[in-house]
Structure formats: C-alpha cells, structure tokens
C-alpha positions as CSV (number, residue, x, y, z in Angstrom):
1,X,-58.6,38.8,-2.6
2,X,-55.1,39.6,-1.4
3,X,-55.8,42.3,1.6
4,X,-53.1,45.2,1.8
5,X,-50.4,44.8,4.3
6,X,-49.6,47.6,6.9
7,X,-52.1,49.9,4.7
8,X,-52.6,53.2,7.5
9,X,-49.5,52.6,8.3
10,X,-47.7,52.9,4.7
11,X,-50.5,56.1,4.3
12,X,-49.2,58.0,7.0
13,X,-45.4,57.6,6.6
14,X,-45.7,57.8,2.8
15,X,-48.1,60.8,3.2
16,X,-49.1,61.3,-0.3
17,X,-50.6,64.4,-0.6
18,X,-52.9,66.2,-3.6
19,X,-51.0,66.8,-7.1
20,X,-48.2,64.5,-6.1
21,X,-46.9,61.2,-8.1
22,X,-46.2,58.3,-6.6
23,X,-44.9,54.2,-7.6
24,X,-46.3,51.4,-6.5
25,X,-43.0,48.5,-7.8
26,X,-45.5,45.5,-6.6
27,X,-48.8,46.6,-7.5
28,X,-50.3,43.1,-7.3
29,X,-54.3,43.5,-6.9
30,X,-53.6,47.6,-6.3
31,X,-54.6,47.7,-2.6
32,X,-52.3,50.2,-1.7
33,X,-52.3,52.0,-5.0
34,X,-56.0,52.6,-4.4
35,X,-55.6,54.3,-1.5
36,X,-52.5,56.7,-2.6
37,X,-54.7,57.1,-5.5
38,X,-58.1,58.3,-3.6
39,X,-55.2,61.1,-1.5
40,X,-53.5,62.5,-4.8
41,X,-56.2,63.8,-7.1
42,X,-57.2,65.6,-8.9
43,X,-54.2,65.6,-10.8
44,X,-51.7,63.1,-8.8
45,X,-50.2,60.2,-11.1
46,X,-49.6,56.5,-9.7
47,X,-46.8,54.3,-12.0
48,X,-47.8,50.3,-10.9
49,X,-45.0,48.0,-11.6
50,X,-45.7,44.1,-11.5
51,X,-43.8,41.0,-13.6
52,X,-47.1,38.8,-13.3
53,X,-49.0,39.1,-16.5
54,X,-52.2,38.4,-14.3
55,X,-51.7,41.0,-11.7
56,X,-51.0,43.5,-13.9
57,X,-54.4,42.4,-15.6
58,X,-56.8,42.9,-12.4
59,X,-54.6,46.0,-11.2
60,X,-55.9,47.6,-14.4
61,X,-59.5,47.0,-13.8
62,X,-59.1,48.0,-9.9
63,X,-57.9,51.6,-11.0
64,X,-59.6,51.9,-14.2
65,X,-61.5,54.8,-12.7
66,X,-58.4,57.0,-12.3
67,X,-58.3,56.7,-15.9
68,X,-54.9,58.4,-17.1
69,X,-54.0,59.1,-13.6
70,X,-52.7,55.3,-13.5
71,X,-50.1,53.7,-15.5
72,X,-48.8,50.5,-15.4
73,X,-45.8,48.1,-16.1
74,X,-45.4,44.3,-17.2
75,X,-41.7,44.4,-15.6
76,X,-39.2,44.3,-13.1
77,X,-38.2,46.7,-10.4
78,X,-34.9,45.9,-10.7
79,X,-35.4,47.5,-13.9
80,X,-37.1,50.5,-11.9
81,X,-34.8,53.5,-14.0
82,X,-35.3,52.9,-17.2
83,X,-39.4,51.6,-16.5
84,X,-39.5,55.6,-15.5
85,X,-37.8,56.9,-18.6
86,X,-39.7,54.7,-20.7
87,X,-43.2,55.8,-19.0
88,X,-41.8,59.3,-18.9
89,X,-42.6,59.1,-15.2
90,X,-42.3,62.3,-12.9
91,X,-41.2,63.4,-10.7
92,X,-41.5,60.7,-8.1
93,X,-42.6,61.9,-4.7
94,X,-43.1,58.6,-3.3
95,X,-42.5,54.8,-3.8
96,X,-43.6,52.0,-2.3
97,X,-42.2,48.4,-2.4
98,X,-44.5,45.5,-0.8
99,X,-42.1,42.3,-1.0
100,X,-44.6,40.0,0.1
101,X,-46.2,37.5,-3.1
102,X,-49.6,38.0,-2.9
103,X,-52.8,35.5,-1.8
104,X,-53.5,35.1,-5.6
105,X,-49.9,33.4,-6.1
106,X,-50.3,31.2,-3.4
107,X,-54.3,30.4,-3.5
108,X,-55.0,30.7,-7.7
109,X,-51.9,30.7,-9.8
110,X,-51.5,27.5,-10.2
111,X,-47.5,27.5,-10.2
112,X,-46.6,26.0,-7.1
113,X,-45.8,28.5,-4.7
114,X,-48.0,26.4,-1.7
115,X,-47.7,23.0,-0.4
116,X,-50.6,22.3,0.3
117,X,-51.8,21.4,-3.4
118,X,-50.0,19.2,-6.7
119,X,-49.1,22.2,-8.6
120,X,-46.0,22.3,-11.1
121,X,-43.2,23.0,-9.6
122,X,-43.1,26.5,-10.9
123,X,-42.7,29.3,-8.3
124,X,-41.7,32.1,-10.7
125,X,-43.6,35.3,-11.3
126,X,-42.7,36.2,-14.4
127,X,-44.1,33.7,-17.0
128,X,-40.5,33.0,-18.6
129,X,-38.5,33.0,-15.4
130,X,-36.5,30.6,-14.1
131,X,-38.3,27.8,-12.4
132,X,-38.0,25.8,-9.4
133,X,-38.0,22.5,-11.1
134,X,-35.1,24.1,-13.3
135,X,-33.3,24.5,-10.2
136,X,-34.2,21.5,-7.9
137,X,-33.5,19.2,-11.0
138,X,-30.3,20.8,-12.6
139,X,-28.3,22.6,-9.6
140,X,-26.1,20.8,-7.4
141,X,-26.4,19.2,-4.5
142,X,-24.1,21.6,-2.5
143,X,-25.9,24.5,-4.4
144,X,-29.3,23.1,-3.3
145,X,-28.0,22.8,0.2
146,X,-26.6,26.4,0.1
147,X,-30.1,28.3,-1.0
148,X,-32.0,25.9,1.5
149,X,-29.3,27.2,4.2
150,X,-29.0,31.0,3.2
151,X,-32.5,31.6,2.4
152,X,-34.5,29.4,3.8
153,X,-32.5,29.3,7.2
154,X,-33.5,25.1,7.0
155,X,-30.9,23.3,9.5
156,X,-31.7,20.0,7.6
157,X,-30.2,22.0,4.0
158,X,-27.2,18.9,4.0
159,X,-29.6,16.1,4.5
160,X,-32.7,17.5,2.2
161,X,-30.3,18.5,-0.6
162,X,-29.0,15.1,-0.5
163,X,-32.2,13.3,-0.5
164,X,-33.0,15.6,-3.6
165,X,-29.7,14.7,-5.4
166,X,-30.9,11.0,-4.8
167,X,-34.6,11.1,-6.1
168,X,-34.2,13.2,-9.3
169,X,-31.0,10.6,-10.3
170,X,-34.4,7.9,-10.4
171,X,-37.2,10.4,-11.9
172,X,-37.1,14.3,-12.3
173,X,-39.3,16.1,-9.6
174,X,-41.9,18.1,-11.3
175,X,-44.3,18.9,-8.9
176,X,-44.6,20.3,-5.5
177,X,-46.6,17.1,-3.8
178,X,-43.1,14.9,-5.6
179,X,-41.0,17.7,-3.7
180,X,-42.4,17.5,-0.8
181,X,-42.0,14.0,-0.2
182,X,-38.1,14.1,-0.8
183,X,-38.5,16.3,1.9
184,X,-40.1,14.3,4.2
185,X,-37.7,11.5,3.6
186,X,-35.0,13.7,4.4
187,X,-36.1,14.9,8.0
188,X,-36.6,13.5,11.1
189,X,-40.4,12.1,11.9
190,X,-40.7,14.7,15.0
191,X,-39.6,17.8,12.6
192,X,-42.9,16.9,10.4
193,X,-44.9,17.8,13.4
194,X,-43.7,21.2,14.4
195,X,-46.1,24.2,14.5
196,X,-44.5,25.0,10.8
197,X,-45.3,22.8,8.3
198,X,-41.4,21.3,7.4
199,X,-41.4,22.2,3.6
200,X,-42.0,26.0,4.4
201,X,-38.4,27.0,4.5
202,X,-37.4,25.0,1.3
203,X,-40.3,26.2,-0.5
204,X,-39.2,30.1,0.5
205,X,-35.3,29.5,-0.5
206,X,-36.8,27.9,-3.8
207,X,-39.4,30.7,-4.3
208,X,-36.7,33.6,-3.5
209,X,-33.8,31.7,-5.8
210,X,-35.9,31.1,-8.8
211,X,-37.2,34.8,-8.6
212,X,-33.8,36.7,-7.9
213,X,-36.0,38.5,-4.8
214,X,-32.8,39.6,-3.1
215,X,-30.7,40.2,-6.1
216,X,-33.8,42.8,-7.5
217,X,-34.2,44.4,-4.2
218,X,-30.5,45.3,-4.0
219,X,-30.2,46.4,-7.9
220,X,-33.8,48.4,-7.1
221,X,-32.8,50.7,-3.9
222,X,-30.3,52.5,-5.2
223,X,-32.4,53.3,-8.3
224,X,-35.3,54.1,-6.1
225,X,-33.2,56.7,-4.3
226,X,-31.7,58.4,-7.5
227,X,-35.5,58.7,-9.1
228,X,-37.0,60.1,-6.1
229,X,-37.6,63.8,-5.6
230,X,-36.0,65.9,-2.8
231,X,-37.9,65.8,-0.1
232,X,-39.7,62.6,-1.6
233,X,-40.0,59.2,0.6
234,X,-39.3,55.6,0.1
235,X,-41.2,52.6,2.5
236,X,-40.2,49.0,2.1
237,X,-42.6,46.3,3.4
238,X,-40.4,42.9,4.3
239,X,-41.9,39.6,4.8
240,X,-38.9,37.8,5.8
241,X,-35.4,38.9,7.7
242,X,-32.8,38.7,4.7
243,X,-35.0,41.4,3.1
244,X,-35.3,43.6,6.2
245,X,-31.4,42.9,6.8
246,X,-31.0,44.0,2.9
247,X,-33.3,47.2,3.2
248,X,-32.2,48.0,7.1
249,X,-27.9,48.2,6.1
250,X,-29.7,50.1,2.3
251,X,-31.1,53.0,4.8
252,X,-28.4,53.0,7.1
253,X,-25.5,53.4,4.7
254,X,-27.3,56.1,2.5
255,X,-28.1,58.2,5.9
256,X,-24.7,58.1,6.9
257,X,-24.0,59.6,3.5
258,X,-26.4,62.1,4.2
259,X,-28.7,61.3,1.2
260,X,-31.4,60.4,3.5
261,X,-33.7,60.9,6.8
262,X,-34.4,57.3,8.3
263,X,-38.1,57.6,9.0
264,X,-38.7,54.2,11.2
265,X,-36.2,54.0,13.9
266,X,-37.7,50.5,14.0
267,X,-39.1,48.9,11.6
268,X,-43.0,49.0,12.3
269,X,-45.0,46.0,12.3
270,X,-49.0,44.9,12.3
271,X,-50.6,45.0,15.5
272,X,-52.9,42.5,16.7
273,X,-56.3,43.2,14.9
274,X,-54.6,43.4,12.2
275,X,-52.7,40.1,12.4
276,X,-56.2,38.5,13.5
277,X,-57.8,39.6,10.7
278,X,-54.9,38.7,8.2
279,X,-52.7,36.2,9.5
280,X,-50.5,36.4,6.0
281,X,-49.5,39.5,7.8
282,X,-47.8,38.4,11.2
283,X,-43.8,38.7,9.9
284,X,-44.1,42.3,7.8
285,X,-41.9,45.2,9.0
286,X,-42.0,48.5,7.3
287,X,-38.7,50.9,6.7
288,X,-38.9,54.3,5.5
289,X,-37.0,56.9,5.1
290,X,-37.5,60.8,2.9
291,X,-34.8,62.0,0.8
292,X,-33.0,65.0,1.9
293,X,-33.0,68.1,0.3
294,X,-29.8,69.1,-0.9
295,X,-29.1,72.7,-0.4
C-alpha cells in the first residue's frame, strides 16, 4: 500500500477546515484525500484527479464512504481548469499536488517503472501515453543524451545514449532487463557499484519524458492559482529538484505579483521517523503558499 508522504505536515499547512472543498490532482490510493476528507464534513467536497485507470479504481473504493462528498477524475492536471468546469467543482479552498508515482506503479503495474524486474518498457501512466520504448527506440541519439542529461542529471548521458543508438540498430529494446544492460555496457565497472543502483537516473529522465511530468506541472500552477478561492492555499510535494526548482521560481514570481503569501520559507521535508518508516520518502520537499485576498 503506497503510505502518504509528508501527511501532518500537508494537514497543517493545508488546514482544511469543516464545509470547505478541497482537490486532490494525484489521488493515487487517496491517503491524503482521506484525511482532508475525515476534517471537512459534514458537507466539505473532495475533487480526486488521477490519469491511471487503476488508481482511480481503488481511490473510489477508499472514499466510497464519503459517498457524494468525493468525486473523481480519469485525467490530467494539466487539464486541471476545464476538469473543474466539467465537475462543476467549487469553490476550491485547497489543492494538493503529490508528484511522487506511487508504490503501486513501481511494485504492481507491471509497466516498467523499476529495474529491478523484466517488465515492458512502458513507464507511462496514462494507458495510451507515450511510452518509453517509443522513445528509447525512435528518438535520437542526441535527444536521448539530452533527457538523460536534463532530467536525469546522468554524467554518462553521451556514452549511454550512444550505446542505445548502437543496440536498438541490432534489435529494438522492449523491456527494462534489455535497457538496462545497454546501460551497463555503457558505464564504467566501478559506477555499477555505487550506493545508487546506475540505471536510476535513466530510468527517471525516461519516466519524466514519456509522462510530460514537468511540462503538466508548469501548464497546472497557473491554473491551480486562478481556480483557487481568496484566501484558499496551494502545497506541492516534489520528489526530485527540477520539480522543486519548477514550483520554487512558480511561488516566487506569483508573490512578487502579489497574488500570493509564500507559506514555506523552505521547503519542508520528512524527518527521521518518518524516513525510517518510509524510505520512498527521503527526497520530498513541500511548498505552499495561500492566495491573497484582493481587496
């Protein structure tokens, strides 16, 4: 069961209070949306957003009990605006994006997202996404090397991409187990014992690539801001630092506008228990901030 990130944290800077109406744009197994839940009745609404078919499946039978208190959406969040006008969704006191993909992507889905088992060399969320075998078989060398560069922050991008480029010209790569031994021909025999395992940081800029993760989160902020009620608050839970960076210069820009009250000075991360007990955990950082009311 994926275990909710930062949970007391996210309760007391998102505050929910009774009556209010919150969204939850990664519901995933409904951790946190439990919780905002069991603080808004009797009459607060929750709107749970999530592009994985399965996910939205056991969100619904987590909050089945809140009966029309819940609502939920097969979708995007970069599609965030019109989700709310479709669900005729309001008005938004709080929202709450958790960018992490959750335990049941990476232990039961199936679609490649860990290295540690053959899977398909899937790695997208939504069923008819872009894949990573798409991309690792049809992209360019020197596009390969980019993502593996810019998003997975791999120093051997140039040398893995190339060792890519000269597999798939013998035999497409279709699974992760095929991927990762391009990989391992690519890098040097003392990088495949480091404390992280060496196909972490291509497997991230494949996983972020084929899923548009920093692409969304830009097209969803702004959004998130305009649908929020004065007065209402936003938290963002990163896993990684080109998200943080994305939501960090987000919150900066729009309080020098004077839209918004920064609520983190920094970015709050898990303490130690926490990180004991949920080692998944160890790189989240949490931003928030409450939109001002105009007077």
């Amino acid at each position: 069961m994926h275990i909710p990130v930062l949970e007391k944290e996210m309760l007391d800077i998102l505050s929910p209070q009774p009556n209010e109406n919150f969204i939850d744009a990664t519901i995933g197994h409904a951790g946190h949306s439990l919780r905002i839940l069991e603080k808004t009745g009797p009459l607060g609404k929750l709107l749970g957003i999530d592009q994985t078919p399965e996910q939205i499946e056991t969100a619904r039978n987590r909050i089945k009990d809140f009966g029309e208190r819940a609502a939920l959406a097969l979708d995007n969040f970069s599609n965030l605006r019109n989700i709310v006008e479709r669900n005729n969704f309001g008005p938004v006191n709080g929202i709450l994006f958790d960018l992490g993909f959750s335990s049941w992507h990476v232990d039961e889905s199936g679609r490649g997202f860990t290295f540690q088992k053959d899977e398909p060399l899937l790695m997208n969320y939504a069923p008819n996404g872009l894949t990573a075998e798409q991309i690792v078989n049809q992209w360019t060398e020197e596009d390969l090397e980019m993502i593996f560069s810019q998003y997975g922050q791999e120093k051997f991008s140039k040398k893995i991409a190339r060792q890519i480029e000269e597999t798939r010209r013998a035999k497409p790569i279709t699974s992760t187990f095929q991927l990762i031994e391009a990989i391992k021909t690519a890098v040097p025999q003392r990088y495949q014992h480091g404390k992280t395992h060496y196909a972490t940081r291509v497997f991230q800029a494949l996983r972020i690539a084929a899923n548009q993760e920093l692409e969304n989160l830009k097209k969803a902020l702004p959004q998130a801001l305009e649908i929020l009620a004065p007065g209402g608050r936003i938290a963002v839970i990163s896993f990684h630092s080109l998200e943080d960076r994305i939501v960090k210069i987000f919150l900066k820009e729009e309080a020098a506008r004077g839209s918004i009250k920064i609520l983190t000075k920094k970015p709050i991360a898990p303490g130690s228990a926490e990180i004991g007990s949920n080692p998944r955990s160890r790189s989240a950082k949490l931003r928030a901030a409450q939109k001002i009311i105009q007077e």
